[in-house]
NULUMRO-426093 format. One record per residue (C-alpha): residue number from 1; residue in one letter; chain; x, y, z. Coordinates in Angstrom, 2 decimals. Layout:
BEGIN
[NUM A A [X Y Z]]
...
% end
This chain:
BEGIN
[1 X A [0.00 0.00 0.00]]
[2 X A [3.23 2.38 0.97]]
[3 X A [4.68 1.62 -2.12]]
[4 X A [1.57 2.30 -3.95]]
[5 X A [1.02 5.41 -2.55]]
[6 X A [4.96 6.78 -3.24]]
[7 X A [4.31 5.36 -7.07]]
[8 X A [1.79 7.70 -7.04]]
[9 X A [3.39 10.72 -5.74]]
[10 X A [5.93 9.78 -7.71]]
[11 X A [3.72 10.06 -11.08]]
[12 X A [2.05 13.32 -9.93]]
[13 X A [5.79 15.01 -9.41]]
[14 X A [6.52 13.96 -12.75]]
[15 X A [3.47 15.13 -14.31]]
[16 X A [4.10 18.88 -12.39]]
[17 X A [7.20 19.11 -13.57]]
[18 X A [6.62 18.05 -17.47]]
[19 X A [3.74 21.31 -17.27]]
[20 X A [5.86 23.87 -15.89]]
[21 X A [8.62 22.47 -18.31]]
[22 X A [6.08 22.87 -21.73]]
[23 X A [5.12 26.11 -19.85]]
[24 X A [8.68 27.26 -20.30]]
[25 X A [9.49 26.15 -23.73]]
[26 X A [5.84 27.55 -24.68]]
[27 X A [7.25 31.04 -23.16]]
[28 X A [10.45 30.49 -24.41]]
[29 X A [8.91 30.15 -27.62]]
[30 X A [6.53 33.19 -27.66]]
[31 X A [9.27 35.38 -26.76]]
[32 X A [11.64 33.82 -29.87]]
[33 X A [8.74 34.78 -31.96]]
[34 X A [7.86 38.31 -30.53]]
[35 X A [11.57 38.86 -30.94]]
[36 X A [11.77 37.48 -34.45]]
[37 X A [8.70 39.52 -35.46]]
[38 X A [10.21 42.28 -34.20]]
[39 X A [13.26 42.46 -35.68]]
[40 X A [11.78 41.30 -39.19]]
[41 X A [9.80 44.30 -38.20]]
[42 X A [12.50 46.66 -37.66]]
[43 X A [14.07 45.55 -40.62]]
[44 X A [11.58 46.34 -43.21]]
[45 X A [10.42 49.59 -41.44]]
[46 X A [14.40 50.77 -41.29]]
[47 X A [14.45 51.29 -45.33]]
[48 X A [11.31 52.75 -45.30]]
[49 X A [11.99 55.50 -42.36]]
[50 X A [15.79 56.52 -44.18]]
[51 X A [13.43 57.14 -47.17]]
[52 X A [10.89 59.29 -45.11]]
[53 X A [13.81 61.29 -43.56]]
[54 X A [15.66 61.68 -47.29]]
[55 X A [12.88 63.14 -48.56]]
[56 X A [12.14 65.41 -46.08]]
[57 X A [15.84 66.90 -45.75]]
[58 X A [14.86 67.14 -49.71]]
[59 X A [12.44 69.22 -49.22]]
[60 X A [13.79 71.55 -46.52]]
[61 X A [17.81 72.13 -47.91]]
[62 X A [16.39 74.42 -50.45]]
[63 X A [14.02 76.16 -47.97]]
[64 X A [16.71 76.65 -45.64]]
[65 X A [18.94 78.02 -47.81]]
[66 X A [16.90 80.66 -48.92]]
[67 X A [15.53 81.00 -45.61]]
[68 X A [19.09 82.37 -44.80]]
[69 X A [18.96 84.84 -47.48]]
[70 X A [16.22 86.33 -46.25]]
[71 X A [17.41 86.93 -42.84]]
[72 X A [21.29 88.13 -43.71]]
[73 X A [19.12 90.95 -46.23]]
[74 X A [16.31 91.53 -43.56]]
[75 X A [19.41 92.47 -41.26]]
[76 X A [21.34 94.27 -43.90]]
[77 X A [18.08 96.48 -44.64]]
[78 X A [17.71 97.32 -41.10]]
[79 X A [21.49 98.37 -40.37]]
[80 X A [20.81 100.43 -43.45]]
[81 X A [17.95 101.91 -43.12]]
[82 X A [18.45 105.29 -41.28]]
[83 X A [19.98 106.37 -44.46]]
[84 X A [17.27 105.16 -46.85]]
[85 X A [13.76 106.86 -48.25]]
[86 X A [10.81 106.05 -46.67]]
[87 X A [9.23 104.42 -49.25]]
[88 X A [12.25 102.22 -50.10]]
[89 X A [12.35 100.69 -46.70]]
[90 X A [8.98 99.82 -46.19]]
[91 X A [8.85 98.28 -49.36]]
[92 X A [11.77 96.27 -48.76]]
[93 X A [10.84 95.11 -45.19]]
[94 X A [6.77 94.30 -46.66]]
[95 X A [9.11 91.88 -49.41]]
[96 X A [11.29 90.48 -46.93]]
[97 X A [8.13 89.54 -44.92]]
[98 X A [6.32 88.59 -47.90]]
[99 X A [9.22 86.07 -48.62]]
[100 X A [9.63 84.79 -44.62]]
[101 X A [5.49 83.90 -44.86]]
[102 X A [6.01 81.99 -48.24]]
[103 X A [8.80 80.16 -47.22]]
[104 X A [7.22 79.19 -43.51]]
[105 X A [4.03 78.08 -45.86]]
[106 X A [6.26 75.56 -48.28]]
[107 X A [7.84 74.61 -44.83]]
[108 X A [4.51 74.09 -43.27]]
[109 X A [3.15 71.82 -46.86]]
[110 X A [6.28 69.62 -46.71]]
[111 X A [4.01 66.57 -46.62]]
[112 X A [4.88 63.69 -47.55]]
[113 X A [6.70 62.51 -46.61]]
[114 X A [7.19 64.18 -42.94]]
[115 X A [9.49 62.45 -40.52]]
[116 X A [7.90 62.28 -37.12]]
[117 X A [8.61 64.46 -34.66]]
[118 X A [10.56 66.02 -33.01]]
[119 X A [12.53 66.10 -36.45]]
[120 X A [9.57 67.59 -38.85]]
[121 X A [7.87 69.65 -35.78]]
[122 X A [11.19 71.37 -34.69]]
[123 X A [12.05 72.24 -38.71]]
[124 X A [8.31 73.68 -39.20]]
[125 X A [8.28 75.78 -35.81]]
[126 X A [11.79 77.56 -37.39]]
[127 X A [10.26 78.53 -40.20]]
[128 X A [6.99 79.64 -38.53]]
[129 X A [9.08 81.83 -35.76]]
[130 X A [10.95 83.38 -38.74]]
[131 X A [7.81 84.42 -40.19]]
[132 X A [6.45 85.43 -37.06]]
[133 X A [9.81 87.74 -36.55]]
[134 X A [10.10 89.22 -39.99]]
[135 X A [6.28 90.33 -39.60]]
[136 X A [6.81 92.04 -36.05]]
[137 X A [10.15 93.23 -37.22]]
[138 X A [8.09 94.97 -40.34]]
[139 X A [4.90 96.54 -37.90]]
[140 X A [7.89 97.84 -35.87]]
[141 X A [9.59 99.93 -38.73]]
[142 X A [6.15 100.90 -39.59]]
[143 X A [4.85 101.89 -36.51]]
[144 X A [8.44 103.79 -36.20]]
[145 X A [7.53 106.08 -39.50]]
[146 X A [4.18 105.93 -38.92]]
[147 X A [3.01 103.66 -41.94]]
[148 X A [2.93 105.21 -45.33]]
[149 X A [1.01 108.11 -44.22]]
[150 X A [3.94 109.48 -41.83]]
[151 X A [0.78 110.58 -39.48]]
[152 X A [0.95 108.84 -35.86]]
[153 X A [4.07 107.28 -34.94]]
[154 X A [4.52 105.39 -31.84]]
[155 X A [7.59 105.93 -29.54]]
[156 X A [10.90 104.84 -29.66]]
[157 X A [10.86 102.93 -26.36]]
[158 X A [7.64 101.23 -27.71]]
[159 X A [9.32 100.21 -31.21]]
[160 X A [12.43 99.20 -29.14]]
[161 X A [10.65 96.55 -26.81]]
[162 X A [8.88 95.16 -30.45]]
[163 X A [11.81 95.06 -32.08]]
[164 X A [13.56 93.01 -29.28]]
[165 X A [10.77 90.71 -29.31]]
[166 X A [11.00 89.72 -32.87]]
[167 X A [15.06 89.30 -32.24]]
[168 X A [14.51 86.55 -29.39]]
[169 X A [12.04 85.19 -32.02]]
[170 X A [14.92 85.05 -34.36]]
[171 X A [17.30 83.30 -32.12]]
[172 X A [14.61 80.95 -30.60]]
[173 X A [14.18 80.07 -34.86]]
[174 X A [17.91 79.41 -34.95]]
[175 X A [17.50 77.22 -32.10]]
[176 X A [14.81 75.05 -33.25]]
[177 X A [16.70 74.72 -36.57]]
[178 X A [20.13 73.55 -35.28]]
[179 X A [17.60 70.99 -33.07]]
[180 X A [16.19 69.49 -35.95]]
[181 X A [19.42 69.07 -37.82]]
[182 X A [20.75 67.42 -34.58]]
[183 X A [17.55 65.06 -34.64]]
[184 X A [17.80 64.16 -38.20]]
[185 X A [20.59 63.17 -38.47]]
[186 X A [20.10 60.99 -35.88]]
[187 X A [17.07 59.43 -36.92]]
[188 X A [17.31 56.37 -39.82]]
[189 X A [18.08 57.86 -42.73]]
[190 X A [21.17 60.40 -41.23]]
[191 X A [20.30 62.79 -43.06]]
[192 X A [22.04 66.12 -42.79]]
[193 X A [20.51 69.27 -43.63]]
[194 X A [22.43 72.84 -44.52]]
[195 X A [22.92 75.27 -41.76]]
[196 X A [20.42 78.08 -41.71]]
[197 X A [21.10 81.07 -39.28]]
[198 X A [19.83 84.43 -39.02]]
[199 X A [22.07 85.06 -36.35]]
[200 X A [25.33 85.45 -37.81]]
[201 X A [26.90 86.98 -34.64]]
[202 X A [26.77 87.93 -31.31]]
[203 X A [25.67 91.31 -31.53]]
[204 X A [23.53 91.41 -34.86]]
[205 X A [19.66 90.28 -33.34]]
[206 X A [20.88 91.37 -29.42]]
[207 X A [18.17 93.50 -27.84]]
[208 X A [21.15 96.44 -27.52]]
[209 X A [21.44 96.61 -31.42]]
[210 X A [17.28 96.36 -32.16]]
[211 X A [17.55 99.84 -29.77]]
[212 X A [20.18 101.37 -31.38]]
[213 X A [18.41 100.70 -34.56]]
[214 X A [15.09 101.75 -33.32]]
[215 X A [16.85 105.09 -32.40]]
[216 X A [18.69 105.31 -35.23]]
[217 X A [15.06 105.28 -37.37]]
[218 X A [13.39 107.74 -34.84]]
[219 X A [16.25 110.28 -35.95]]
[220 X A [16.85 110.01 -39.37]]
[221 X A [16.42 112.60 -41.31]]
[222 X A [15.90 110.80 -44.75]]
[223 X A [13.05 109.04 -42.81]]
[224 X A [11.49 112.35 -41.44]]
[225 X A [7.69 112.66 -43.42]]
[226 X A [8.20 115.26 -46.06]]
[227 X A [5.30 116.10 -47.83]]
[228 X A [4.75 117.06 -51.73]]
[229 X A [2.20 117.76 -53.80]]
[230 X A [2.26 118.97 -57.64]]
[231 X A [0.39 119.39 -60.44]]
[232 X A [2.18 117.87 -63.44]]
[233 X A [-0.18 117.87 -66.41]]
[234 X A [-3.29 119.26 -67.47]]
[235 X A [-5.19 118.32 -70.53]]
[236 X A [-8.72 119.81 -71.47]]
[237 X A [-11.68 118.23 -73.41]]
[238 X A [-12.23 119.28 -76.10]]
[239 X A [-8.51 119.51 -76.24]]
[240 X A [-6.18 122.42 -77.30]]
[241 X A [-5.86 122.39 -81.28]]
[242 X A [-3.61 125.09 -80.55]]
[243 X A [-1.53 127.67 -78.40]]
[244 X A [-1.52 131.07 -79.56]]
[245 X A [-0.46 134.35 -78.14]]
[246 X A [2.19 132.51 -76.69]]
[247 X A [0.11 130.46 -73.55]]
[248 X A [-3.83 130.21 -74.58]]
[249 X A [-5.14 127.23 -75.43]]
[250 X A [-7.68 127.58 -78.20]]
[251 X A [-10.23 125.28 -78.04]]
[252 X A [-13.09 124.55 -79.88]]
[253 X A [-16.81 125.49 -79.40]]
[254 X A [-18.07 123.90 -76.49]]
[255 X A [-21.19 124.71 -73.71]]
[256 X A [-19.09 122.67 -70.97]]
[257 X A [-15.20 121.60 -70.57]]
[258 X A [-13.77 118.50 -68.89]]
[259 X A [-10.12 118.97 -67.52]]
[260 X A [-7.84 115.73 -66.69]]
[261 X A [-5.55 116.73 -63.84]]
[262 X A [-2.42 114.48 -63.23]]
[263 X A [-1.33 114.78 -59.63]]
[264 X A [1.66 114.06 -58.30]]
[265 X A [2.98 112.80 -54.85]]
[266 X A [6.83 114.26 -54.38]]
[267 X A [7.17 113.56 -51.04]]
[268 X A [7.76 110.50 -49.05]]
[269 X A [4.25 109.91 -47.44]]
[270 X A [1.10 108.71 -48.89]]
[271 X A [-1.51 111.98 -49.30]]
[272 X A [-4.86 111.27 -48.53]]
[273 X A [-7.39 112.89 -49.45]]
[274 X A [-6.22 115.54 -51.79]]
[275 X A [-8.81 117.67 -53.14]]
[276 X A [-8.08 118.63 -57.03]]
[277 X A [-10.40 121.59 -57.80]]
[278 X A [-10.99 123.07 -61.51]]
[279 X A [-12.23 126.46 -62.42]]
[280 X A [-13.00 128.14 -65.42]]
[281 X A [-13.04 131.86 -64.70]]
[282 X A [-14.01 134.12 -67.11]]
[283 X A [-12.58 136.67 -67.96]]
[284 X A [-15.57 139.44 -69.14]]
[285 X A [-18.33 140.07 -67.48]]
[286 X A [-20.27 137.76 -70.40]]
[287 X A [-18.29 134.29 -69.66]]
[288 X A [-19.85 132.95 -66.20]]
[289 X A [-17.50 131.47 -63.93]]
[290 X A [-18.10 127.72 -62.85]]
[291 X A [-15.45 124.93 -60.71]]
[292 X A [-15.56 121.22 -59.90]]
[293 X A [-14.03 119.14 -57.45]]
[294 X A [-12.51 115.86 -56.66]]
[295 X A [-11.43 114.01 -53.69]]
[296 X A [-8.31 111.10 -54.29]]
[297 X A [-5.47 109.80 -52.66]]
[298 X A [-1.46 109.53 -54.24]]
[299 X A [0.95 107.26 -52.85]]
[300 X A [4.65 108.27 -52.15]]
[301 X A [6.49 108.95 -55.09]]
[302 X A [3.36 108.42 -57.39]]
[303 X A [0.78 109.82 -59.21]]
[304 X A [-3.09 109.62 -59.77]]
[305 X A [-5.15 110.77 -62.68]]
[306 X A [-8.56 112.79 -61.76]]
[307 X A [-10.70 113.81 -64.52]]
[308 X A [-13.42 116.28 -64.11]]
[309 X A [-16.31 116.50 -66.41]]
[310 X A [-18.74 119.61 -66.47]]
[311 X A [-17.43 122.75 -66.34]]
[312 X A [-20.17 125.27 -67.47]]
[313 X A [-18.59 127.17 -70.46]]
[314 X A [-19.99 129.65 -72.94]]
[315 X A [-18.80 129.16 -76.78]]
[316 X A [-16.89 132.23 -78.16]]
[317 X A [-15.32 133.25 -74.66]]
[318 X A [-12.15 133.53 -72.84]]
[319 X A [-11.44 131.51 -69.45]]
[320 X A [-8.15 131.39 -66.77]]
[321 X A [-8.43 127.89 -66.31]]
[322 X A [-7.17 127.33 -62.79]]
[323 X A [-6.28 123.51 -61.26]]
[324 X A [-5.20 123.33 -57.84]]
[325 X A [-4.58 120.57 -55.81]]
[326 X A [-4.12 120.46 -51.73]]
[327 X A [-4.37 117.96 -48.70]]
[328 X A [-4.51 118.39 -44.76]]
[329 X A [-7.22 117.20 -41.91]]
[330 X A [-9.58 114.79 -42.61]]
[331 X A [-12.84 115.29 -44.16]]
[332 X A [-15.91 115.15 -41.81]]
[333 X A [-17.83 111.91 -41.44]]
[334 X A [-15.57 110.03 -43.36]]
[335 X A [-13.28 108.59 -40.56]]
[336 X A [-10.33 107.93 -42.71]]
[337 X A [-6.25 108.27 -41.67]]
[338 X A [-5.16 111.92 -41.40]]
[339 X A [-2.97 113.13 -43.90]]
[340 X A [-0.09 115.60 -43.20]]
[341 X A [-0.70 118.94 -45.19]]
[342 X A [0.69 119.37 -48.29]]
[343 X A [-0.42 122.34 -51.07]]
[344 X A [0.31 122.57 -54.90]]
[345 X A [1.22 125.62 -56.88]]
[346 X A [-1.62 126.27 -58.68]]
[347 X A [-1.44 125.78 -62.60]]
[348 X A [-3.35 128.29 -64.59]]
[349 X A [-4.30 127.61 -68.32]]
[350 X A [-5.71 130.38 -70.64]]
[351 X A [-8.40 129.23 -72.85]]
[352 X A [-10.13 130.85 -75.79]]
[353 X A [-13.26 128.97 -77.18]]
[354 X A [-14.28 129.31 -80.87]]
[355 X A [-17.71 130.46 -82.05]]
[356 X A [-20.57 127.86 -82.00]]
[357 X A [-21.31 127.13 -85.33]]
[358 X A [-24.92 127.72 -87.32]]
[359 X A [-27.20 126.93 -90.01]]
[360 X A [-30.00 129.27 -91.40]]
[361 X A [-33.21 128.15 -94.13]]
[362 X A [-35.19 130.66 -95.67]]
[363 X A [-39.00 129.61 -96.43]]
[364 X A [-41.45 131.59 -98.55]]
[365 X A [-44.83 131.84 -98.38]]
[366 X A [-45.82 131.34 -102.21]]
[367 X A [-43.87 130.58 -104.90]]
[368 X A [-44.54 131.31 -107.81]]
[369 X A [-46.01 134.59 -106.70]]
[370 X A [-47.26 137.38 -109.17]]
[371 X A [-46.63 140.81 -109.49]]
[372 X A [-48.32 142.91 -106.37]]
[373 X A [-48.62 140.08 -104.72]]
[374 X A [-46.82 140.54 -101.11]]
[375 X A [-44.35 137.37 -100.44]]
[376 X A [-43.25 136.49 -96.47]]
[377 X A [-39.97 135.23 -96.38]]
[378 X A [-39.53 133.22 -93.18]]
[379 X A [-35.49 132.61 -91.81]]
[380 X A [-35.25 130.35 -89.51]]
[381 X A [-31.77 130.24 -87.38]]
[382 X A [-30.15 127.28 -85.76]]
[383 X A [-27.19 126.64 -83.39]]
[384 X A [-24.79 123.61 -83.09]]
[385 X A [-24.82 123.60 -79.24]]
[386 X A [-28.10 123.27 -77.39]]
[387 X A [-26.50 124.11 -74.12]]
[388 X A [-25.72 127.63 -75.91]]
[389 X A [-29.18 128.41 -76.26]]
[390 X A [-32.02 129.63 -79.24]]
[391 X A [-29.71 132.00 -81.10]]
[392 X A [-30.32 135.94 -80.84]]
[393 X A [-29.39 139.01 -83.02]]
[394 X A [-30.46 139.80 -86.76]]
[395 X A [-30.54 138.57 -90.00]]
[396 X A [-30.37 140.34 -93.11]]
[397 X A [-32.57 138.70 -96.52]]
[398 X A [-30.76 138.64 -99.53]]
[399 X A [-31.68 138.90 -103.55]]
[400 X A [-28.63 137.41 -105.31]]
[401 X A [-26.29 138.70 -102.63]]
[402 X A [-27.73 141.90 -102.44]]
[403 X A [-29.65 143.29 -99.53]]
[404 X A [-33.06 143.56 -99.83]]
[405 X A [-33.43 147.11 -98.35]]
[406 X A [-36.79 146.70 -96.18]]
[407 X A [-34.55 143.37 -95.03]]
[408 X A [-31.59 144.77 -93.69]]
[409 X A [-31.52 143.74 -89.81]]
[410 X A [-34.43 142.03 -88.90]]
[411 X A [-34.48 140.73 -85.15]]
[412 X A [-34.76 137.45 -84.18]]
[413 X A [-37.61 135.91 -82.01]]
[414 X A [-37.29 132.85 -80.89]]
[415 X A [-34.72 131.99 -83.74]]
[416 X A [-37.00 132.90 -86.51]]
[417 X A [-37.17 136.62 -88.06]]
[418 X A [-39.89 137.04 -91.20]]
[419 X A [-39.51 140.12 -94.03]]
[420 X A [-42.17 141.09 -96.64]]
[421 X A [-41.44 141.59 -100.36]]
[422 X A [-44.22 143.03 -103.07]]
[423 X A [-42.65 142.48 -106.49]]
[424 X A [-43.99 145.17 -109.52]]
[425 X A [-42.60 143.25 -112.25]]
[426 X A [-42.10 139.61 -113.13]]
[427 X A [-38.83 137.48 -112.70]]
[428 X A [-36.50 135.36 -110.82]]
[429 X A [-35.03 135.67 -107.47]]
[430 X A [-32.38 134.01 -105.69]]
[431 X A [-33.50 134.56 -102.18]]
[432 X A [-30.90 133.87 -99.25]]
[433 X A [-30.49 134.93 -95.49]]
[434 X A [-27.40 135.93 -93.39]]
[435 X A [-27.39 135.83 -90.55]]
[436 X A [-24.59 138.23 -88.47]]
[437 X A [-24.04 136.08 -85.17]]
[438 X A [-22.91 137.10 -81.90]]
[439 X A [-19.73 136.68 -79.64]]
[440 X A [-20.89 132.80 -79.10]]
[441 X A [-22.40 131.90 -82.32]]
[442 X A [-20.68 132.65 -85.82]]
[443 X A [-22.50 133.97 -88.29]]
[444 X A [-23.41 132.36 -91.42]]
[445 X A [-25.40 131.94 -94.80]]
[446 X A [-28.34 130.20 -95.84]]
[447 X A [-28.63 128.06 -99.01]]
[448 X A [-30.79 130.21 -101.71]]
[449 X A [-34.11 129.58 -102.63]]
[450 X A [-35.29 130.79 -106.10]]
[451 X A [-38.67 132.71 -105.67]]
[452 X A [-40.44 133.19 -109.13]]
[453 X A [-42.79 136.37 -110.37]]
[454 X A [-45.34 136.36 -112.74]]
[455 X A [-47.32 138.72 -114.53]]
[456 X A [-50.45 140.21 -112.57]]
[457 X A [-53.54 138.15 -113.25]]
[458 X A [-56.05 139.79 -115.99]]
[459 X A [-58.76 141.64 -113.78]]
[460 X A [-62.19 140.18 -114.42]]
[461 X A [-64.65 142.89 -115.43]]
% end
């Protein structure tokens, strides 16, 4: 029974001892095949992640390259720029800033491939602090000058402390950058990207140096505003067919005149608001005088075209044609940026309009007509400008270019002046009317009518 019992115990050992042994070898083979999958793992993902990180440092070497361009001539403009023109340095810092934002945007769409981070997040968050300096750097010079206008600066201590900002922006970029090289090339593929600084030494983004330079902008005189305004052409409508008596225009007829005024910014500021005002003043006490006005802005250095249509004008007269141009304040109501004040020499034009051209008919009231008979001759006078009005004055009737006497200067009313002719003998007349004009309206001559006379008629007894 003993030995029974120890056979048993015996069996049950055994038994223990072969599970925890397949228990083993089963672990021992999971973790052989976790290990195996791993590593078969590892080595097809390897290829794969050197081609990610190739690609990406691709991508980027161009980037940083020109990167670095931007920010050695972002900090050659600003050491520079007390001795530059206003509009020169504004421009330059808006391209500059134009050029950090593109290249932070190419940065930003390097995808794919993208290695992950930190390599790809450090490389985008230098471009994006580069941008984010170049734009603060270019609201600083602004703000400095005042913006294009010149009107409002802020303080120097204020442009300081923005410009110092954007600087530790630029050296935090250079930081980032030198941190994603670092991780790169650690990464799979090893790849090794350019250097890009902005920082080029010690001194050149230091918050000392952003000071000096904001000082240095505050007091340069080439950056001062300067305001200029001139009138640099004039051209009428209808337009000049000549210049006599050395400066007048002479134009011709016309019951209103347009003028095109081309104004000219000479300054260094941005005019707003510049009213251009046209007058024709005339110069008898006939010619009415009339003006027009316009309301436009010229940039620094440029020029904007105003044309103004209306001028009230009488055909036949004389006119100083002034044009004048000024800026200052700001209109009421219209809540736009104030403009620093700025006046043009006036430009005065002399102008001489022609005569208004006419037309005259003659009309009968019978033809043939016989001797005794009395014959109305109607003339009827018409202008070539409405705007002049009907024309006035006389007219004179005409038999073959001879003046009927009774017809000499017969007054117009309403544009139409009448004459009565008795014949006493039969014949043919060529019947015309003249008419003499005024100082608007030129005279002229009416195409002939022939008016035929007969005998009496036999009296009936």
């Amino acid at each position: 029974m003993a030995r029974r019992r120890r056979r048993t115990s015996d069996l049950d050992r055994s038994r223990r001892r072969a599970r925890r042994t397949l228990l083993v070898v089963g672990v021992v083979i999971v973790v052989l095949l976790v290990v195996a999958l791993v590593g078969q793992t590892e080595r097809q993902s390897r290829p794969y992640d050197r081609s990610v990180d190739l690609g990406f440092s691709a991508l980027m070497a161009p980037l940083a390259s020109q990167s670095a361009g931007t920010g050695q001539a972002l900090a050659t403009l600003l050491a520079k720029a007390p001795g530059d023109s206003r509009p020169v340095l504004l421009a330059g810092m808006a391209a500059l800033s134009a050029e950090a934002a593109k290249t932070a945007s190419a940065a930003g769409a390097a995808v794919p491939p993208v290695p992950p981070p930190p390599a790809g997040t450090l490389c985008e968050q230098a471009f994006t602090l580069r941008r984010q300096a170049a734009d603060a750097l270019l609201h600083a010079v602004d703000d400095a000058l005042g913006g294009y206008s010149g009107v409002g600066a802020a303080p120097e201590a204020v442009v300081a402390r923005s410009m110092a900002t954007a600087a530790s922006e630029v050296r935090s970029a250079d930081a980032h950058w030198a941190s994603c090289r670092r991780s790169l090339r650690r990464a799979p593929g090893h790849a090794r990207l350019p250097a890009s600084r902005w920082v080029t030494s010690s001194d050149t983004w230091s918050a000392a140096t952003m000071a000096a330079e904001a000082s240095a902008i505050a007091a340069s005189a080439s950056l001062a505003p300067a305001p200029g305004l001139a009138i640099t052409g004039v051209h009428t409508t209808p337009p000049a067919l000549a210049v006599s008596g050395g400066s007048t225009y002479q134009l011709t007829a016309a019951d209103t005149l347009g003028v095109q005024v081309i104004v000219s910014d000479t300054g260094n500021v941005d005019l707003r608001h510049v009213t251009v005002t046209a007058a024709a003043k005339g110069t008898s006490t006939s010619s009415a005088s009339s003006s027009l006005r316009a309301v436009v802005d010229v940039p620094a250095q440029g020029a904007t075209t105003v044309t103004l249509h209306g001028l009230r004008v009488t055909p036949g007269s004389t006119y100083q044609l002034v044009v004048d141009a000024a800026t200052g304040g700001v209109p009421r109501g219209e809540g736009r940026q104030p403009s620093l004040a700025a006046v043009a020499p006036a430009d005065i034009v002399p102008v001489a309009l022609a005569q208004a051209a006419t037309s005259g008919s003659v009309a009968v009231s019978a033809n043939p007509a016989h001797v005794g008979q009395p014959v109305v001759y109607t003339a009827t006078i018409t202008g070539s400008l409405p705007g002049a009005g009907l024309p006035v004055g006389t007219v004179a009737f005409e038999d073959a270019g001879t003046t009927i006497p009774q017809c000499a200067a017969r007054p117009l009313r309403q544009a139409v002046a009448t004459c009565t002719v008795t014949y006493r003998s039969p014949g043919l007349h060529s019947i015309a009317v003249v008419y003499a004009g005024t100082a608007a309206l030129a005279g002229s001559t009416s195409p002939a009518i022939t008016e035929t006379v007969t005998a009496a008629p036999p009296r009936h007894r």
